[in-house]
Backbone as CSV, one residue per row, in Angstrom:
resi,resn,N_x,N_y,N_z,CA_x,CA_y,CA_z,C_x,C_y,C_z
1,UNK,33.780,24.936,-2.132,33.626,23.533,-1.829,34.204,22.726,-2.980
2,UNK,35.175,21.967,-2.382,36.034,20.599,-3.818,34.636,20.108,-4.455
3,UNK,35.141,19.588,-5.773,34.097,18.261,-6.190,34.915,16.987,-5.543
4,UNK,33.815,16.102,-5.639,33.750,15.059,-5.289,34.155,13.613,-6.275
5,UNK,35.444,13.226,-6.084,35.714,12.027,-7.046,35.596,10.852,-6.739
6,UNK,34.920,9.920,-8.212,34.332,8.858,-7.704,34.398,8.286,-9.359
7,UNK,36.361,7.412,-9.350,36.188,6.904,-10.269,36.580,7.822,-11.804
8,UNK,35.999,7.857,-12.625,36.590,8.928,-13.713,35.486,9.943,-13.701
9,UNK,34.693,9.965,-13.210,33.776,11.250,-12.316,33.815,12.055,-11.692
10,UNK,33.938,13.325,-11.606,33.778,14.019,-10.426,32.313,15.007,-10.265
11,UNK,32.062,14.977,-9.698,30.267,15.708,-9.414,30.419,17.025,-7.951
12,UNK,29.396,17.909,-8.243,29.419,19.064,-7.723,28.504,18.179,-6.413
13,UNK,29.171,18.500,-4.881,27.967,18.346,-3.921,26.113,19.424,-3.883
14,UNK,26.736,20.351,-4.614,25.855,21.367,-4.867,24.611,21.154,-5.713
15,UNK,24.726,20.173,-6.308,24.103,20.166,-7.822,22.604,19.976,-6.905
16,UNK,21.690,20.822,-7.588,19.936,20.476,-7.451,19.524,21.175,-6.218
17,UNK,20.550,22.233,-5.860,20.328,23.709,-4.376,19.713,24.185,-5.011
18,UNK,19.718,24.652,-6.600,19.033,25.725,-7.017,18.531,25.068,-8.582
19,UNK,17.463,25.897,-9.112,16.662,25.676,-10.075,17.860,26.112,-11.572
20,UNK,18.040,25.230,-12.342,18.633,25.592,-13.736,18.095,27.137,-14.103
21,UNK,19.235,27.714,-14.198,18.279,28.646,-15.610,18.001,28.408,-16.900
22,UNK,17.089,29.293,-17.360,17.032,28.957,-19.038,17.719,29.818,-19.495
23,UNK,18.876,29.206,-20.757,19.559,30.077,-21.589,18.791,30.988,-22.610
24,UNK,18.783,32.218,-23.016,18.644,32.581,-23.984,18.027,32.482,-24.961
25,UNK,17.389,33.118,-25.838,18.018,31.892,-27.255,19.023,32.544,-27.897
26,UNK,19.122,33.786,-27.571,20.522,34.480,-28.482,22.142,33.769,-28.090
27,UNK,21.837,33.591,-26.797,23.098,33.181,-26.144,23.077,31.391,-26.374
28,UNK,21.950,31.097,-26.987,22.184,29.298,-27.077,22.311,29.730,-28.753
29,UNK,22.409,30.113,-29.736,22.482,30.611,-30.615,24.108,30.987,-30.815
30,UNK,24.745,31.807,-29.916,26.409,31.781,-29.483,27.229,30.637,-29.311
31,UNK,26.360,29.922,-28.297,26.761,28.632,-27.663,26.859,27.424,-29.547
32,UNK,25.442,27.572,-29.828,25.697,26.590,-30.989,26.560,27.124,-31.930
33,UNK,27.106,27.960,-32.417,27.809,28.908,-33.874,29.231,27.953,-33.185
34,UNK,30.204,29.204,-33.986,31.498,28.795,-33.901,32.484,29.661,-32.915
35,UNK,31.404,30.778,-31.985,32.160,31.402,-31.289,33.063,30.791,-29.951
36,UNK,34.223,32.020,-30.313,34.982,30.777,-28.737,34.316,31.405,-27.881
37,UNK,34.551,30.818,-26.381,33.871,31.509,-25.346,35.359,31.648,-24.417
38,UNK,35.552,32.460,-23.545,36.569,32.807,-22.772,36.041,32.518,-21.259
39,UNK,37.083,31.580,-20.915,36.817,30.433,-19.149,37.736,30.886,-18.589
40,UNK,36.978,31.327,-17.017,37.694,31.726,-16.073,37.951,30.858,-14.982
41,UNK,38.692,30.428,-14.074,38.769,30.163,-13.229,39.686,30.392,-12.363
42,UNK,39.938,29.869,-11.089,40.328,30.410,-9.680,41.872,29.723,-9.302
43,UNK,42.906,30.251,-9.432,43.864,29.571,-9.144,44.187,29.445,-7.538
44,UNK,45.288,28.533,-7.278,45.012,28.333,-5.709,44.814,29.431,-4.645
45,UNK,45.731,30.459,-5.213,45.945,31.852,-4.649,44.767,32.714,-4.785
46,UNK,43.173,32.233,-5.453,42.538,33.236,-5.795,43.118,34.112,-7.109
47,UNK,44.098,34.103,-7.354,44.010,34.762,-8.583,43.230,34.082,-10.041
48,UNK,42.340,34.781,-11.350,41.914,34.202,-12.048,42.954,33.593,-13.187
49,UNK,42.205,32.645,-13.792,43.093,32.142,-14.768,41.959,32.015,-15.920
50,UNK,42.038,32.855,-17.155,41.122,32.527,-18.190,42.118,31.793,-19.536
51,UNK,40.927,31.319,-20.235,41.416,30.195,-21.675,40.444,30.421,-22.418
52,UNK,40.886,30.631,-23.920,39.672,30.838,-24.658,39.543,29.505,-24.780
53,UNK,38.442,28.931,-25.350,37.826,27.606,-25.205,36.733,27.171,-26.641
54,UNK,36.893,26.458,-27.030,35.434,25.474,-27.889,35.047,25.048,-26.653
55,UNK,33.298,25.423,-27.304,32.274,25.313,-25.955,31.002,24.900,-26.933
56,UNK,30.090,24.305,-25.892,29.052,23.433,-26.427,27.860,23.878,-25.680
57,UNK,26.454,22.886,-25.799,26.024,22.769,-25.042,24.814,22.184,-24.831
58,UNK,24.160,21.232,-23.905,23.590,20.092,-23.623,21.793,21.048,-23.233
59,UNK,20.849,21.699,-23.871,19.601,21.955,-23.125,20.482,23.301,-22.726
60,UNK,20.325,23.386,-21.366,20.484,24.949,-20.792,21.787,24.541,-20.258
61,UNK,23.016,23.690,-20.253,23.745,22.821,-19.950,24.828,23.604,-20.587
62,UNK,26.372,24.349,-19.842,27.173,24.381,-21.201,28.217,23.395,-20.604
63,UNK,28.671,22.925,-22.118,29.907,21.906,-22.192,30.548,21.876,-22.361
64,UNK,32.381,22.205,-21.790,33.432,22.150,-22.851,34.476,21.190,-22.501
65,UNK,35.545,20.815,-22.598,36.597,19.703,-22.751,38.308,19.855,-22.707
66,UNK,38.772,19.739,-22.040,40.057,19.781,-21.869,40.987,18.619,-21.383
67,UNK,42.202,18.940,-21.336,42.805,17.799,-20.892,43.456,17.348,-19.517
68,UNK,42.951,16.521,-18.894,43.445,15.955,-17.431,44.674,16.830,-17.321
69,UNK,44.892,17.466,-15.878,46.143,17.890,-15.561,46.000,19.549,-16.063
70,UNK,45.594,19.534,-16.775,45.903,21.158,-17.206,45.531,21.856,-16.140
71,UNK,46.192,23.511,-15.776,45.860,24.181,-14.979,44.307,24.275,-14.896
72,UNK,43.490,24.997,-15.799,41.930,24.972,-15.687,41.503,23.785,-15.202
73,UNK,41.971,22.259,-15.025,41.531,21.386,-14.496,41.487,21.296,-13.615
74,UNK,42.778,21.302,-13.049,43.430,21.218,-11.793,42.760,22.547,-10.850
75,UNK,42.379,23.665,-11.302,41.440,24.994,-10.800,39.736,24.542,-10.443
76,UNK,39.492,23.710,-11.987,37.877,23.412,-11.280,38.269,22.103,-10.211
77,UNK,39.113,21.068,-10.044,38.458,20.503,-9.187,38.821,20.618,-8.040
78,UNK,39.616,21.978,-7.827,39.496,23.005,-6.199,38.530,23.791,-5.832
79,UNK,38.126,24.126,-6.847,37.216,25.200,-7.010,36.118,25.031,-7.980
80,UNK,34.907,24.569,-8.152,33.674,24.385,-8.968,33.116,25.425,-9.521
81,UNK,33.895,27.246,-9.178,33.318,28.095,-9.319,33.914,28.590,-10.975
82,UNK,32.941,28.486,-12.030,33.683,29.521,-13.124,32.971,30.424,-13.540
83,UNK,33.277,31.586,-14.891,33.036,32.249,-15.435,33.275,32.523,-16.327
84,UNK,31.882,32.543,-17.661,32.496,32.563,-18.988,32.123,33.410,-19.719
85,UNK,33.317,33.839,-20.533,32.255,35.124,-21.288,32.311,34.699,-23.127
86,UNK,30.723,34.924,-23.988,31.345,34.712,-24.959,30.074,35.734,-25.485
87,UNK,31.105,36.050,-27.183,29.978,37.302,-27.696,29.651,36.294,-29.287
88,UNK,28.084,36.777,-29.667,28.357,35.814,-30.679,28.753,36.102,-32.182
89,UNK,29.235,35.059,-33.146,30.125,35.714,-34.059,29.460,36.949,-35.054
90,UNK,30.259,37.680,-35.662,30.284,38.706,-36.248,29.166,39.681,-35.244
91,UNK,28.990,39.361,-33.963,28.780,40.785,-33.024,29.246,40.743,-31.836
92,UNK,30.689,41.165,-32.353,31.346,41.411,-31.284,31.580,42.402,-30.107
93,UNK,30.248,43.227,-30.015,30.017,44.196,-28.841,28.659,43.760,-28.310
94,UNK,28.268,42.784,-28.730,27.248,41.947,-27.618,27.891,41.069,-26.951
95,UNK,28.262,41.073,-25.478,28.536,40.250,-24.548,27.829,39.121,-23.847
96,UNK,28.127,38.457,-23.647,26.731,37.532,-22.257,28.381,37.026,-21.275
97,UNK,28.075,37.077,-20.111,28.675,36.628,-19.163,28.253,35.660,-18.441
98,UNK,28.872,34.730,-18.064,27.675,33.461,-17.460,28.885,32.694,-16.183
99,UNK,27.976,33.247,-14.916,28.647,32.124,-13.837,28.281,31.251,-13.459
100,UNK,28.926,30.295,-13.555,28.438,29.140,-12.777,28.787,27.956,-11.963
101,UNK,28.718,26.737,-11.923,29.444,25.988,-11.428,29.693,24.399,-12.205
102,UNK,30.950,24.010,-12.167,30.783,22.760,-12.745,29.877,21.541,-12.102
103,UNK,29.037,20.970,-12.322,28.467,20.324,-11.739,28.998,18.785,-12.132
104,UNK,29.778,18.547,-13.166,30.312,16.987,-13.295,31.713,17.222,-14.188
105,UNK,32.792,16.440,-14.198,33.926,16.335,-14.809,33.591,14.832,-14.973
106,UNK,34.062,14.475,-16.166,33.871,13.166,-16.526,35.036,12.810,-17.485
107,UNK,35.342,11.256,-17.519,36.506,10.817,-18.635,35.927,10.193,-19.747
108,UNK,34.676,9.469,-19.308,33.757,8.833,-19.972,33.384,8.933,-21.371
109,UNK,33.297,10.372,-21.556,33.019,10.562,-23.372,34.417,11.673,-23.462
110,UNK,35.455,12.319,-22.871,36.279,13.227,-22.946,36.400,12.862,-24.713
111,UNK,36.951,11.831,-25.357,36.927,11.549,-26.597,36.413,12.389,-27.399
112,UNK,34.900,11.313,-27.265,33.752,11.805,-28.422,33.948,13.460,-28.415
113,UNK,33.266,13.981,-27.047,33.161,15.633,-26.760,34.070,16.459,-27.603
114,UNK,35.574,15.922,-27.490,36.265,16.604,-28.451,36.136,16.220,-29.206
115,UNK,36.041,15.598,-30.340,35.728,14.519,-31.897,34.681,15.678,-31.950
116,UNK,33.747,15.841,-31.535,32.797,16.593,-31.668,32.906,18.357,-31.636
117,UNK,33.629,18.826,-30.705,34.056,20.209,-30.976,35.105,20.638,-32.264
118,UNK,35.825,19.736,-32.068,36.969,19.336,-33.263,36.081,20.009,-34.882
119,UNK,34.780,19.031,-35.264,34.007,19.170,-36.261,33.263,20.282,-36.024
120,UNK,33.013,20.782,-35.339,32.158,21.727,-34.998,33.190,23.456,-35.749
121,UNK,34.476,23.563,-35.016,35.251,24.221,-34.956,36.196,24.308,-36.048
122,UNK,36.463,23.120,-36.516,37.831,23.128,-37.801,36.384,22.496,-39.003
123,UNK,37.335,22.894,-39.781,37.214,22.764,-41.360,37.236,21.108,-41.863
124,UNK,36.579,20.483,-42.214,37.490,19.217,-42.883,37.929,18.302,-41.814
125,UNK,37.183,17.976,-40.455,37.879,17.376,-39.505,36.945,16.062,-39.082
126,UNK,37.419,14.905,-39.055,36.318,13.797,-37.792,36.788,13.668,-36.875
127,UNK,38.179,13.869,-36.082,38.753,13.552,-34.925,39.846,15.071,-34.736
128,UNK,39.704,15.352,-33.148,40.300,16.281,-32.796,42.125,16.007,-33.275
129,UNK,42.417,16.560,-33.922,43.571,16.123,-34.850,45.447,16.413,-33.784
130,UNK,44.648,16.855,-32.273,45.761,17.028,-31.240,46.117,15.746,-29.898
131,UNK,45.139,14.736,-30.784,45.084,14.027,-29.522,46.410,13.255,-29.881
132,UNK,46.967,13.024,-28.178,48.006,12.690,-27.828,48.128,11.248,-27.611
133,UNK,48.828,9.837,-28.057,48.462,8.765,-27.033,48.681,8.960,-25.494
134,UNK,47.989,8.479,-24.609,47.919,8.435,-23.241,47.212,10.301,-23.091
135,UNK,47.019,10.989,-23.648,45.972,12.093,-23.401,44.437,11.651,-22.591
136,UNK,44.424,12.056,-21.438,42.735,12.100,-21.380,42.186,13.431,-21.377
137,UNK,40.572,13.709,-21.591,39.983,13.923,-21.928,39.038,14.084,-21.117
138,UNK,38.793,14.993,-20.717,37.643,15.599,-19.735,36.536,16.415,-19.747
139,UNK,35.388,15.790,-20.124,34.315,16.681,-20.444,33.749,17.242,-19.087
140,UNK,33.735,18.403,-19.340,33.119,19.506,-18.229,31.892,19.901,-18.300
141,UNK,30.791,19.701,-17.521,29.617,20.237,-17.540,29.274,21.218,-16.612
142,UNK,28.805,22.533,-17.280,28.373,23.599,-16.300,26.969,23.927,-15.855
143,UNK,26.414,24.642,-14.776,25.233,24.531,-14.920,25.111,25.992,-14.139
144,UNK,24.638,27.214,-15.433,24.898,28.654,-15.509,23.752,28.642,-13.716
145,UNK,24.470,29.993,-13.056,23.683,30.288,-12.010,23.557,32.166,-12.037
146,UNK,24.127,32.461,-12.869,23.801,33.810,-13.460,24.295,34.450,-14.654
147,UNK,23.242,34.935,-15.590,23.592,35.769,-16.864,23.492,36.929,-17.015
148,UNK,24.502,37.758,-17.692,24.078,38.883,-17.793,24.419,39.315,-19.080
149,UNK,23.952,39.990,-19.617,24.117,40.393,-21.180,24.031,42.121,-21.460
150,UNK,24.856,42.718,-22.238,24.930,43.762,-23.017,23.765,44.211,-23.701
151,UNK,22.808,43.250,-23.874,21.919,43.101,-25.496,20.775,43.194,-25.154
């Protein structure tokens, strides 16, 4: 099922079918460090398309940010379905896998979100140091509907 656009919004029709899970704490522990996490998604053909990624995350909420137009964009808002895998740093044979669905694309903070992974991720940084003029900025919110872990 598409998301639904409305404006610099787009929202999952799905959102509130099913109960949030709770993350972890090892895996919100991953989520907060500096590990990348690796995003899958569905190209038109069904074939996958993964990106390693700076990833965040809001409560049991994960968050990450890219730019309008990119293939992974252009994939979630055909397809709401992703999958991410990330292990956390210095243990790199603990896995967590997490599917889920985007439940909102937004332009609204795309900025800040990166300003914020930017510092999170680089050394010495207040602003994501790739932004483009006329770049937008798309914060992605996921909302996990299954985990599975190694650990």
């Amino acid at each position: 099922m598409a998301l639904h656009r409305s404006a610099s919004t787009v929202t999952s029709p799905q959102r509130g079918l099913q109960m949030t899970l709770t993350l972890p704490d090892k895996l919100k522990n991953a989520l907060d460090g500096k590990a990348f996490a690796h995003l899958s998604t569905l190209d038109p053909d069904g074939a996958p398309q993964s990106t390693a990624m700076w990833i965040m995350r809001d409560g049991d909420m994960i968050m990450f940010n890219t730019a309008a137009g990119r293939r992974k964009h252009r994939n979630m808002l055909n397809d709401p379905r992703v999958s991410i895998s990330i292990s956390p740093s210095g243990e790199e044979y603990v896995n967590y896998s997490i599917q889920g669905r985007i439940v909102e694309m937004r332009e609204s903070d795309g900025v800040e979100i990166i300003d914020t992974l930017a510092r999170k991720y680089l050394d010495d940084v207040d602003k994501y140091p790739w932004l483009t003029p006329g770049m937008i900025r798309v914060t992605v919110i996921v909302e996990p509907t299954r985990i599975a872990s190694n650990s």
